[in-house]
Gaussian input, Z-matrix of N, CA and C with variables (Angstrom, degrees):
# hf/3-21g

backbone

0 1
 N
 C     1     B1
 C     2     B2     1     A1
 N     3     B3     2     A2     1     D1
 C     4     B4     3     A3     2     D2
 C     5     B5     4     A4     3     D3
 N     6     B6     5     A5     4     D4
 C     7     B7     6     A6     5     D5
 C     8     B8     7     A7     6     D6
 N     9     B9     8     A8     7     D7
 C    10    B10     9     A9     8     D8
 C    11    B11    10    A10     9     D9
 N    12    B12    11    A11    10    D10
 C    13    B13    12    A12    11    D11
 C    14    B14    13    A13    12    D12
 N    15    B15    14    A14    13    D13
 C    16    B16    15    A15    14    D14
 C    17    B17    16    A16    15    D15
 N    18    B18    17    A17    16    D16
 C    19    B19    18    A18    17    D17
 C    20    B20    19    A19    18    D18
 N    21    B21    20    A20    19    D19
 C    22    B22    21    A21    20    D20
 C    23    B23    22    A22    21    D21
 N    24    B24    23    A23    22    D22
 C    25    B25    24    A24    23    D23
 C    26    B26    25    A25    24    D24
 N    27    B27    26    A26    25    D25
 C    28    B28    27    A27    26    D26
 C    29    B29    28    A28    27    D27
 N    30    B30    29    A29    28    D28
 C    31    B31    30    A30    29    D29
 C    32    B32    31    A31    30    D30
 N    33    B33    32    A32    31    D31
 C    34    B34    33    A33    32    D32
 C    35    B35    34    A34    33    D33
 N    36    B36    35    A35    34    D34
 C    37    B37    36    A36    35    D35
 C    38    B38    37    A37    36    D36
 N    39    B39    38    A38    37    D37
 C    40    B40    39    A39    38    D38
 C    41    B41    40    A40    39    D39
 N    42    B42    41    A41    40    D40
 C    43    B43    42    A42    41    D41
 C    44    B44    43    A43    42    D42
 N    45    B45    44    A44    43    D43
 C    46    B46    45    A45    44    D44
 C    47    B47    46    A46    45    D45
 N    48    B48    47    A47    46    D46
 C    49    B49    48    A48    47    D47
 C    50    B50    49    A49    48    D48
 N    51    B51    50    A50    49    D49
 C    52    B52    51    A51    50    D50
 C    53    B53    52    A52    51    D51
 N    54    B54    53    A53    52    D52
 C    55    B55    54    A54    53    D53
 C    56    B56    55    A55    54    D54
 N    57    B57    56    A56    55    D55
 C    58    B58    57    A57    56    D56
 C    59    B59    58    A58    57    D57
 N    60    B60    59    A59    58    D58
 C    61    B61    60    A60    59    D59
 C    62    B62    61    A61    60    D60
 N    63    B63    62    A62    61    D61
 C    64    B64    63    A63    62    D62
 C    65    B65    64    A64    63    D63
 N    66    B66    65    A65    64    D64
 C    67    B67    66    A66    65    D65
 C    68    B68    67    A67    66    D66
 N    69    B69    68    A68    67    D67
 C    70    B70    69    A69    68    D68
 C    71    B71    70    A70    69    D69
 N    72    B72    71    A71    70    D70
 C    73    B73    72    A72    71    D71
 C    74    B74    73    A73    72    D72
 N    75    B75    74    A74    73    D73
 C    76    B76    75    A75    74    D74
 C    77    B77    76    A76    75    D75
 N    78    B78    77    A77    76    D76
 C    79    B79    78    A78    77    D77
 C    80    B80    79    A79    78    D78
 N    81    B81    80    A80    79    D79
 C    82    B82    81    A81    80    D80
 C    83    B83    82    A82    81    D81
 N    84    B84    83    A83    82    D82
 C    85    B85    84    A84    83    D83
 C    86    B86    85    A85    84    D84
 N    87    B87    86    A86    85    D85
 C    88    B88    87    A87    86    D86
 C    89    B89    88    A88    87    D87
 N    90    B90    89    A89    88    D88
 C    91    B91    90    A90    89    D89
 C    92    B92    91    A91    90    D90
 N    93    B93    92    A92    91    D91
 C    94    B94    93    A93    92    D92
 C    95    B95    94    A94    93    D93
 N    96    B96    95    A95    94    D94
 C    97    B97    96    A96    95    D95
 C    98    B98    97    A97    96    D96
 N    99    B99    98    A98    97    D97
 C   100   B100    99    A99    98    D98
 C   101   B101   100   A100    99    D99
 N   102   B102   101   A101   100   D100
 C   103   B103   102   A102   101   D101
 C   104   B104   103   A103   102   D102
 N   105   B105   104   A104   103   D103
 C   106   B106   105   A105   104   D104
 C   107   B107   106   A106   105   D105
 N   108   B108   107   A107   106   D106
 C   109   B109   108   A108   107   D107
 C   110   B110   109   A109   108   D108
 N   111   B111   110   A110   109   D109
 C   112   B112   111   A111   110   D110
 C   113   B113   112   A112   111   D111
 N   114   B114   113   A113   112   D112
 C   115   B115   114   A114   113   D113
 C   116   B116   115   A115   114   D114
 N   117   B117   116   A116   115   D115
 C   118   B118   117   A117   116   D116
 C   119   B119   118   A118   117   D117
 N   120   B120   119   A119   118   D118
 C   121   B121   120   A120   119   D119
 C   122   B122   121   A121   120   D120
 N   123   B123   122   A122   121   D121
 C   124   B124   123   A123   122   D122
 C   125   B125   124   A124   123   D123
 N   126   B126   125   A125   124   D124
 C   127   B127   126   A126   125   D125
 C   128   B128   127   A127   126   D126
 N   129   B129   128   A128   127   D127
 C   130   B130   129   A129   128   D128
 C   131   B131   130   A130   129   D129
 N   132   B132   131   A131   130   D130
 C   133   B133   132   A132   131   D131
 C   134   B134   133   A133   132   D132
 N   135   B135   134   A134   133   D133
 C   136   B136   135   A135   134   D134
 C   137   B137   136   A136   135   D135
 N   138   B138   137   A137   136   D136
 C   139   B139   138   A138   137   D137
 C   140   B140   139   A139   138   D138
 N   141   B141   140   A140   139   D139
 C   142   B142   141   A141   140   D140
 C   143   B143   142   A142   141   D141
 N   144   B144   143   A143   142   D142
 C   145   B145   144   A144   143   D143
 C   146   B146   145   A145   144   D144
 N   147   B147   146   A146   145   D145
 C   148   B148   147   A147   146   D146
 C   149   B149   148   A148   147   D147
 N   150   B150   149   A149   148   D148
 C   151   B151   150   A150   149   D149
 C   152   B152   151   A151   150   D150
 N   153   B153   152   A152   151   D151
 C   154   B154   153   A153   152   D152
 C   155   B155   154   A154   153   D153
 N   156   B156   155   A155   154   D154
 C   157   B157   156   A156   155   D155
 C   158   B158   157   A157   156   D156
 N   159   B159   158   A158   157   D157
 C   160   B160   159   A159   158   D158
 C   161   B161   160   A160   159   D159
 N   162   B162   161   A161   160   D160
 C   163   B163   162   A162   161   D161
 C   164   B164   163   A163   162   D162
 N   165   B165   164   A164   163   D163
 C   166   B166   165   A165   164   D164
 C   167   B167   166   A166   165   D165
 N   168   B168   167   A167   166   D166
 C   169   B169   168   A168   167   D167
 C   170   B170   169   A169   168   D168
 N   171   B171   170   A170   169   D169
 C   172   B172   171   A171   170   D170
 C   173   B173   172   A172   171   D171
 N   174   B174   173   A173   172   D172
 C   175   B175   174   A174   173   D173
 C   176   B176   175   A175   174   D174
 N   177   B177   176   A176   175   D175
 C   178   B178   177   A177   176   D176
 C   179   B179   178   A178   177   D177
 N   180   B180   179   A179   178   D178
 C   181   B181   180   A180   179   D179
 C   182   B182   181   A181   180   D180
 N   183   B183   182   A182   181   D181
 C   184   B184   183   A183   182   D182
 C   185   B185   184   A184   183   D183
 N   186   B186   185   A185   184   D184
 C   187   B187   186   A186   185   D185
 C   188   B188   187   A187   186   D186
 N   189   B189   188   A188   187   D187
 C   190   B190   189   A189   188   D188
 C   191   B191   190   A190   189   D189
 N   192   B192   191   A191   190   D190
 C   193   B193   192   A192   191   D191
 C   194   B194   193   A193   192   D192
 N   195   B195   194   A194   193   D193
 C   196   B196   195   A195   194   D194
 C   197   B197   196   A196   195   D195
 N   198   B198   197   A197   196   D196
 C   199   B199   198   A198   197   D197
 C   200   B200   199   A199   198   D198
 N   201   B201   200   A200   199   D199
 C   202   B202   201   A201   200   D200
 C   203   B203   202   A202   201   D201
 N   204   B204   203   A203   202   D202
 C   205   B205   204   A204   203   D203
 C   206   B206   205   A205   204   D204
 N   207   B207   206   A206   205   D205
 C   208   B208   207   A207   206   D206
 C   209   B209   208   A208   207   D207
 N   210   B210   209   A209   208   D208
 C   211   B211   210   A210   209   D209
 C   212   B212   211   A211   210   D210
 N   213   B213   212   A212   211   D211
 C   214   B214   213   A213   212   D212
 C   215   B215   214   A214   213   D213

   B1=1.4480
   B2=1.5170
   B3=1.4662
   B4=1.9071
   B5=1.3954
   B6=1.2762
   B7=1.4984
   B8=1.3761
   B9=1.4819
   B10=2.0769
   B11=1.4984
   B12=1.1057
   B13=1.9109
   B14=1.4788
   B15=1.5885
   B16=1.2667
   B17=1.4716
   B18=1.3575
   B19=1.7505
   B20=1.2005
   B21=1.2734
   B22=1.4230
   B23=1.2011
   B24=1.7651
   B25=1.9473
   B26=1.3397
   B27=1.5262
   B28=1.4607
   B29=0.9930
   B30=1.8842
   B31=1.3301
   B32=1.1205
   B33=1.5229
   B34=1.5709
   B35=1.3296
   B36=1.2719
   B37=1.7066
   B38=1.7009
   B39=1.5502
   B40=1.0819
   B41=1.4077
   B42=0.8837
   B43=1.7387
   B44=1.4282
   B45=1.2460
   B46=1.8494
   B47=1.5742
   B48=1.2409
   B49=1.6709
   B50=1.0083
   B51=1.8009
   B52=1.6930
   B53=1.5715
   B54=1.7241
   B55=1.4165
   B56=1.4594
   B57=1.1721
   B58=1.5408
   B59=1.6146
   B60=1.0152
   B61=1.6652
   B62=1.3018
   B63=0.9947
   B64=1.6371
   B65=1.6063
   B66=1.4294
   B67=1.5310
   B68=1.9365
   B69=0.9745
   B70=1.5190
   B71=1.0612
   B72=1.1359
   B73=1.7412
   B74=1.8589
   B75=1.0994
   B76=1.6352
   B77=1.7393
   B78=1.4743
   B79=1.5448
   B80=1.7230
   B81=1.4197
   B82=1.0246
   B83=2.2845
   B84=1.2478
   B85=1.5004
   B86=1.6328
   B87=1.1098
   B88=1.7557
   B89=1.4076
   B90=1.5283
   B91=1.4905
   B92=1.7571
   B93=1.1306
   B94=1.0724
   B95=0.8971
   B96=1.3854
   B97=1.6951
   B98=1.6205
   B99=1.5643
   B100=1.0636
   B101=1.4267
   B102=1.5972
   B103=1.9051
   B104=1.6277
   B105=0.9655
   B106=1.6462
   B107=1.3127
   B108=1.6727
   B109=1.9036
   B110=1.4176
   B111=1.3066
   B112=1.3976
   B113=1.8793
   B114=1.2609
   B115=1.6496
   B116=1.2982
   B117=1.3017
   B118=0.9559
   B119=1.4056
   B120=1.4436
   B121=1.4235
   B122=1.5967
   B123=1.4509
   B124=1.3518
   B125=1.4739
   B126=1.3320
   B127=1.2000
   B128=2.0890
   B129=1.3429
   B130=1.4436
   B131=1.3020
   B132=1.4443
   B133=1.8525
   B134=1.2804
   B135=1.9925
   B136=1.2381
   B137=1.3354
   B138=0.9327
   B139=1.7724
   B140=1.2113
   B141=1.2028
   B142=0.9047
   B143=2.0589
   B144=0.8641
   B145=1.7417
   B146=1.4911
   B147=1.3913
   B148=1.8227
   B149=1.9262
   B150=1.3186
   B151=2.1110
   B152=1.4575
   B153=0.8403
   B154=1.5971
   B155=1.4082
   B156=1.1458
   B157=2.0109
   B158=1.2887
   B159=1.4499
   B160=1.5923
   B161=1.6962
   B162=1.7627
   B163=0.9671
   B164=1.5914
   B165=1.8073
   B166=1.4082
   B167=1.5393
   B168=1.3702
   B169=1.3648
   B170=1.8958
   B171=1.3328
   B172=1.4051
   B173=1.6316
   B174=1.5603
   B175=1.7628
   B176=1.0730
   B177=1.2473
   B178=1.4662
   B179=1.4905
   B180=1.3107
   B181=1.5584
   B182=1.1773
   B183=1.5351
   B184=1.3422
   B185=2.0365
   B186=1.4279
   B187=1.8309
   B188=1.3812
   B189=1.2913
   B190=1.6539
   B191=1.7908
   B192=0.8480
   B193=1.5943
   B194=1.3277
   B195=1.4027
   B196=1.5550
   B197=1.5097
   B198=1.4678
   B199=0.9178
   B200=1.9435
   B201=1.8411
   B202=2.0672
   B203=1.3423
   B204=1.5998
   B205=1.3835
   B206=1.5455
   B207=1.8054
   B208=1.3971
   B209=2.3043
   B210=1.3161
   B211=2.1056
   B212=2.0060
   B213=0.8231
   B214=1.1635
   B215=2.0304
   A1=107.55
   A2=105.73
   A3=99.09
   A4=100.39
   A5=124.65
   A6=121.13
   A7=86.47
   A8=121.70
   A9=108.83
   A10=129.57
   A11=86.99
   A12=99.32
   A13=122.94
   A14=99.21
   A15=103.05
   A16=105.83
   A17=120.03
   A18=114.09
   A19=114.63
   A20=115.71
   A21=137.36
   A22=112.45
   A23=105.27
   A24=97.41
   A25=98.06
   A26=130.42
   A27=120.94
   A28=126.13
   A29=126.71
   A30=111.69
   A31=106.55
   A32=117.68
   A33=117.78
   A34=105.75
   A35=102.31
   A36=105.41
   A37=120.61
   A38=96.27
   A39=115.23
   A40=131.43
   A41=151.56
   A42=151.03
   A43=135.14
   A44=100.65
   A45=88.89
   A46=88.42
   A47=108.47
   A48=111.62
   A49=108.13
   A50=115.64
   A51=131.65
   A52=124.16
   A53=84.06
   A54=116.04
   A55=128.64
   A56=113.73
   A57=110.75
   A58=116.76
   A59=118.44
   A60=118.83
   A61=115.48
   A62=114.76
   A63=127.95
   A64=132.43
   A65=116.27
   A66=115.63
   A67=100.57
   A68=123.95
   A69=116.62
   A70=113.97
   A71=124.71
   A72=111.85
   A73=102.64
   A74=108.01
   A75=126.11
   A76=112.25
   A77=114.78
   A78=101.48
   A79=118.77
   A80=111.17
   A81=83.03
   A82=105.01
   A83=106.31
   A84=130.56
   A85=124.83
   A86=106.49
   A87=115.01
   A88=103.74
   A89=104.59
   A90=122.88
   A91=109.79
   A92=102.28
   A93=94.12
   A94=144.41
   A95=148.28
   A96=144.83
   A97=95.60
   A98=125.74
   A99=142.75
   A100=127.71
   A101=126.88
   A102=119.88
   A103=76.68
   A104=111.52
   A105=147.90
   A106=110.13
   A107=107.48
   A108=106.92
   A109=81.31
   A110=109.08
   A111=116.66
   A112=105.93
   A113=112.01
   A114=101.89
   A115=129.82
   A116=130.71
   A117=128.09
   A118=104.85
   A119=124.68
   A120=119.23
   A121=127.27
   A122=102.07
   A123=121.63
   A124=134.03
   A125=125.29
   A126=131.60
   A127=97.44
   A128=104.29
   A129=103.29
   A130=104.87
   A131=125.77
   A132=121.00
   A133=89.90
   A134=107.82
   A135=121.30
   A136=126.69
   A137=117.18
   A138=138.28
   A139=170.72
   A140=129.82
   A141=113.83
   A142=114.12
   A143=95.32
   A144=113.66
   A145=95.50
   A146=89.40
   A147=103.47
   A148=105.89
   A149=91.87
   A150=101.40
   A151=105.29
   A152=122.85
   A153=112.44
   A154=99.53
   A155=102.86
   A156=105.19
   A157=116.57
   A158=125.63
   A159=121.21
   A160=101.96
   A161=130.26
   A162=125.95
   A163=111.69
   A164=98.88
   A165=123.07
   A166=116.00
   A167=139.86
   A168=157.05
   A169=82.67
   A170=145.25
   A171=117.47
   A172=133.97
   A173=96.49
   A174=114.32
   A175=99.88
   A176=137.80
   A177=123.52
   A178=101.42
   A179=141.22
   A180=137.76
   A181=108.68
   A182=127.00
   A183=117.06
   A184=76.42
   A185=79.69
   A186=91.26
   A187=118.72
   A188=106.93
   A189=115.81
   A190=101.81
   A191=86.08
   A192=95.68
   A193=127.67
   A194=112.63
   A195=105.71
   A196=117.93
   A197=122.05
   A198=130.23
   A199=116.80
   A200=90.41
   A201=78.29
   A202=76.32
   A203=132.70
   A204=123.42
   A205=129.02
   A206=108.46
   A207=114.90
   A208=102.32
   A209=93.22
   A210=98.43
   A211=94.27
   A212=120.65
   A213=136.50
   A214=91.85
   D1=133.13
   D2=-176.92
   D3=-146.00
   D4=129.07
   D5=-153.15
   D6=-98.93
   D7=16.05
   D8=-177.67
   D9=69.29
   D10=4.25
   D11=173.11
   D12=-139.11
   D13=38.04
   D14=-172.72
   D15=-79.52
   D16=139.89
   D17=170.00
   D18=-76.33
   D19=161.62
   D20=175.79
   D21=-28.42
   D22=-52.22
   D23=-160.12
   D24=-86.45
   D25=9.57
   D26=157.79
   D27=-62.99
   D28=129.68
   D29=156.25
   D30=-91.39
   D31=161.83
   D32=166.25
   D33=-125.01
   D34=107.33
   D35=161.84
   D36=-129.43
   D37=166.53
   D38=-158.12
   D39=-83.90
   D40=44.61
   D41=-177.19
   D42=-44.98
   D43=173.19
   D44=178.03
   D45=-167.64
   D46=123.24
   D47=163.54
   D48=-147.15
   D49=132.84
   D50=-150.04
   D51=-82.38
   D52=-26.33
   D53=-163.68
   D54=-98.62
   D55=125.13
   D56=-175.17
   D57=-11.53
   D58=152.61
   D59=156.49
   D60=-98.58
   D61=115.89
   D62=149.11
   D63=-51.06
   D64=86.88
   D65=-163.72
   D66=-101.65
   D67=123.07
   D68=168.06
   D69=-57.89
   D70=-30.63
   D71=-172.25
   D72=-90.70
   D73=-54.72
   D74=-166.73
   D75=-85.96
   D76=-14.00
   D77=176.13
   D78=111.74
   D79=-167.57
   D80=172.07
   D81=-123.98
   D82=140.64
   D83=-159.33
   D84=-135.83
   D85=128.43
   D86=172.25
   D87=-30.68
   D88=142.56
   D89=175.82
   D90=-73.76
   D91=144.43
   D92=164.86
   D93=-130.75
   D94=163.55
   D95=-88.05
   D96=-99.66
   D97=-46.76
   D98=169.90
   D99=-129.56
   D100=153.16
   D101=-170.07
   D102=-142.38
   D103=165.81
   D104=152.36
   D105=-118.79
   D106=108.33
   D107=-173.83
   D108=-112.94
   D109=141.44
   D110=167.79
   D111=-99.88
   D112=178.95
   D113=-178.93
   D114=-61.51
   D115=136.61
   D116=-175.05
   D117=109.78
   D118=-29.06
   D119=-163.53
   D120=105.57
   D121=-0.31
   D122=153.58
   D123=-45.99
   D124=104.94
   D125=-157.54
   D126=-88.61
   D127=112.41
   D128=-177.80
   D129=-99.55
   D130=-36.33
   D131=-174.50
   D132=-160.53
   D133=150.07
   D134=157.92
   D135=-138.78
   D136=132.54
   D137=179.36
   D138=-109.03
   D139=126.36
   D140=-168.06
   D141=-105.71
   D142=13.05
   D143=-178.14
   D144=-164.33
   D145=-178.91
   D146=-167.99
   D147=-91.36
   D148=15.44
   D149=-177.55
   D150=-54.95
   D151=109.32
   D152=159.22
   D153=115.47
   D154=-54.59
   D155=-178.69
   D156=-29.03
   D157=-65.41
   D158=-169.79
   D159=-46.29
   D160=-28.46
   D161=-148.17
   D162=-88.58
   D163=-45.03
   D164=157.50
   D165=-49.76
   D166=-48.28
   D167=171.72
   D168=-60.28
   D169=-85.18
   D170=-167.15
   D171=-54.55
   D172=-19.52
   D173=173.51
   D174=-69.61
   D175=-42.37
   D176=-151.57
   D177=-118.24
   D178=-5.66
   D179=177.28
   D180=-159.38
   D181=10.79
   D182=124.82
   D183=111.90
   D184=171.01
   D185=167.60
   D186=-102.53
   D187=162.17
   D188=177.63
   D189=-35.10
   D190=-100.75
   D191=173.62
   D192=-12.62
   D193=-44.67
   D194=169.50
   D195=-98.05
   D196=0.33
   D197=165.93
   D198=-68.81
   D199=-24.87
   D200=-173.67
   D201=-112.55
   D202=52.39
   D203=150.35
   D204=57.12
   D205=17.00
   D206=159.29
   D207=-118.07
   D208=174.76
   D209=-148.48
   D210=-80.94
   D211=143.86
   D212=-175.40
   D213=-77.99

């Protein structure tokens, strides 16, 4: 899933896992369709459509604009 405004220092790759997820807090639950892991393994957004993503993608690596260092 790629909402088209991914920045540069994004990679986007592709996965597939068949098997339930195992959540410590929440149990165990269907995978879902798309994650935003930030480094380390930091879970920033998850999805099932592109809702929220463009918003998560400016929280976590900033916007175009402040990325080439002029003010949004």
């Amino acid at each position: 899933m790629d909402s088209g405004h991914r920045p540069e220092c994004v990679d986007l790759v592709w996965a597939r896992y068949d098997a339930a997820w195992g959540l410590s807090l929440l149990g165990e639950g269907d995978a879902p369709s798309a994650v935003l892991v930030r480094p380390y393994g930091h879970v920033a957004w998850v999805g099932g459509s592109t809702d929220g993503l463009d918003a998560a993608l400016a929280k976590w690596c900033g916007t175009a604009a402040g990325r080439a260092g002029t003010v949004a």
